[in-house]
N, C-alpha and C positions, 0 to 999 in steps of 0.2 A: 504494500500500500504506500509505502513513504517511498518508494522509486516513482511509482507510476502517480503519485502525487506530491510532489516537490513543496508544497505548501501545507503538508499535514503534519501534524507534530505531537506531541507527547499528549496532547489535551484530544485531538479531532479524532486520531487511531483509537483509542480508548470506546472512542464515543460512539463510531463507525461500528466496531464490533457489539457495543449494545442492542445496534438496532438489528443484528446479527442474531442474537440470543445469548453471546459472550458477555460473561464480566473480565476484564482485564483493566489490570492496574497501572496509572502511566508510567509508574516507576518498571515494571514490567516492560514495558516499549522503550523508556528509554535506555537498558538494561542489554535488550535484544538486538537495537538500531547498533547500540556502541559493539555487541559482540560480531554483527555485520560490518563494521566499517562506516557505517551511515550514520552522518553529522545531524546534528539538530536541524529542522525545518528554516531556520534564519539563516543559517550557513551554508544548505545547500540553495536557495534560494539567491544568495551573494555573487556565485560563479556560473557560471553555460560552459560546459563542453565546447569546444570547437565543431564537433560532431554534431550538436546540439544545434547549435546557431545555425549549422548549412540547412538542416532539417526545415526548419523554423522559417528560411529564410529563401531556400531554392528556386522559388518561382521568379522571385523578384531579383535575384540574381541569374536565373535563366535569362530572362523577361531582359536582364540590362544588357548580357553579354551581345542580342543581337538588336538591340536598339540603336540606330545612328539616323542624324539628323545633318543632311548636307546645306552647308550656309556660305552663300553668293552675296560677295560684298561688293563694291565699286572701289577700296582699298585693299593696295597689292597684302599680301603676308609676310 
């Protein structure tokens, strides 16, 4: 859940699993995150992968790479 929600955190996971039929404790989650490797919700929310950002972004950098506009002046270059 805290991958595929970058914004979820020791209070939301908690709460998500209630509506689940789970009781879990957020000392539990944040116990389980730190045994994963996965930072608190503010921290991974701070940084984007490189990876991240083409995902996020690809169209619009599709979309530039073959965009050009030819411009006709009456002043040489």
């Amino acid at each position: 859940m805290a991958i595929e929600n970058e914004g979820w955190g020791y209070t939301r996971i908690p709460g998500e699993f209630t509506k689940l039929g789970y009781q879990v404790s957020r000392s539990a989650v944040r116990r389980i995150l730190r045994a994963q490797g996965i930072e608190p919700a503010p921290e991974r929310l701070k940084r984007m992968p490189w990876s991240k950002f083409l995902k996020a972004h690809w169209q619009a950098i599709a979309a530039a790479d073959f965009f050009t506009v030819e411009v006709w002046s009456s002043v040489p270059s």
